[in-house]
N, C-alpha and C positions, 0 to 999 in steps of 0.2 A: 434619647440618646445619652449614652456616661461612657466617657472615659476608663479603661483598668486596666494594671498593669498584666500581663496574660499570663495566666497560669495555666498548665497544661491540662488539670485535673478541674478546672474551674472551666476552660475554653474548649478544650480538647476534641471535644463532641461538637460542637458547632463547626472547627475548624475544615473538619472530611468534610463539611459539604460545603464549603468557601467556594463562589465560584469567581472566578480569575479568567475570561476569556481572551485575554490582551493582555501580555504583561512584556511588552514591547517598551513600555517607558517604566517601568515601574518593577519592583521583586516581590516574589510569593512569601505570605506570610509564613511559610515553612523554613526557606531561605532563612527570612529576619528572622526566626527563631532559633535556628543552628547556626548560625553567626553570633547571633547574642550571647548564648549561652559558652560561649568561648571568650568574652571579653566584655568584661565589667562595664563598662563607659555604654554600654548599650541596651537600649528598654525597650524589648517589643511591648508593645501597647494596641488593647482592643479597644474596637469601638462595638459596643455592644447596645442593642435595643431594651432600655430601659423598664421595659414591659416584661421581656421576656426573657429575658439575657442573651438572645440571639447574637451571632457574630454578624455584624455589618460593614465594620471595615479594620482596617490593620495598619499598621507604620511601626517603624523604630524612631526613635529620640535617641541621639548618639551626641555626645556629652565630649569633649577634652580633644581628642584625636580626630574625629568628625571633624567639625567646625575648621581643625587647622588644614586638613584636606584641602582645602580652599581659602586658604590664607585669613582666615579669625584666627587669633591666639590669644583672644581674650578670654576669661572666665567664665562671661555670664551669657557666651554662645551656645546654643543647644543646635543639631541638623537632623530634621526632620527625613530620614530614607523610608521607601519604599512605600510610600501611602498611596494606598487602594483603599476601592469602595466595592463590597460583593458584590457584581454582576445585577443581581436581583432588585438593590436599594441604591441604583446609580439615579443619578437626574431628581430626589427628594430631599435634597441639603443636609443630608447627613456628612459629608466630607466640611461642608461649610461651615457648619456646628458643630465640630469637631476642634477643626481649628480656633474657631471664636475660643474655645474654653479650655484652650491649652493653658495659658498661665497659671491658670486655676488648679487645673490637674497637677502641672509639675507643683503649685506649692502646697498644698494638701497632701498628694500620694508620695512624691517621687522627694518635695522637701530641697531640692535644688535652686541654687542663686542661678538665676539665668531672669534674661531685660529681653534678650533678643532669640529668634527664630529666625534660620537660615536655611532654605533648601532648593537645590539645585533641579530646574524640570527641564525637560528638552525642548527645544524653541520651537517644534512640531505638533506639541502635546497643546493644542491652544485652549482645550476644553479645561483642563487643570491650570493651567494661565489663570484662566478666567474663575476658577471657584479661590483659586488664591488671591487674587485680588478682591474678592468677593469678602474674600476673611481677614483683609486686614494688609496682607501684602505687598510689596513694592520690590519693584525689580532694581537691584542694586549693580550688578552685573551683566555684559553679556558676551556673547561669546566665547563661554567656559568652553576646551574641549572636555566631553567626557567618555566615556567606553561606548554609548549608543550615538555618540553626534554632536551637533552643539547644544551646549545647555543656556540656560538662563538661573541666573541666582538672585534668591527674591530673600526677603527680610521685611518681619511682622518683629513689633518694638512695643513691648508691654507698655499697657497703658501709665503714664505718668501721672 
């Protein structure tokens, strides 16, 4: 599994067959990518099978206006939207392994001062509860309202 930042002509083809049966808590990596491309502070990001370069999962890292969304106005917040796992390679810890290697990824690819991980999941969602605490996790919030319901807001704090 490797992290990269999505390029259309690099992803493109993997992405027609992204399969997304549920996206009840979560946005389609088509969404995250036509929002992106409208505002800078925003990185759709794949997650690709290191073998094969297959798409496996998808997210945005939303940078400055993110984070204040929900009251961070610090610097070194990044907010994790929209992270799925394709249908196909759900329950194999690729979402878990994903997260583990984000700080990595942001300072390598993306090259951003960010300490902290912030993202908001619905208090219904308990299966992604439970891979984000798996990855590092802690619920800092709860009871956010958000557009599907209540959320809960977790934070992962680079290793010191």
């Amino acid at each position: 599994m490797t992290l990269s930042l999505y390029h259309e002509v690099e992803h493109g083809h993997s992405l027609q067959a992204y399969s997304l049966s549920d996206s009840t808590h979560t946005d389609t990596p088509q969404n995250i990518i036509e929002t992106s491309k409208k505002d800078r502070d925003r990185y759709p990001i794949a997650i690709l099978d290191h073998e094969d370069g297959h798409l496996i999962g998808f997210f945005c890292l939303h940078v400055n206006a993110g984070p204040k969304e929900y009251g961070y106005y610090q610097q070194d917040y990044a907010l994790v939207r929209g992270f799925s796992i394709d249908d196909n390679f759900r329950n194999q810890g690729y979402g878990s392994h994903a997260l583990n290697d984000i700080f990595t990824f942001i300072d390598s690819t993306l090259q951003l001062e960010v300490n902290h991980i912030i993202l908001a999941v619905n208090e219904k969602n308990i299966l992604a509860q439970k891979a984000y605490k798996h990855s590092g996790f802690f619920v800092v919030k709860r009871d956010v309202e958000g557009q599907k319901g209540k959320l809960m807001m977790m934070e992962k704090k680079r290793d010191e």
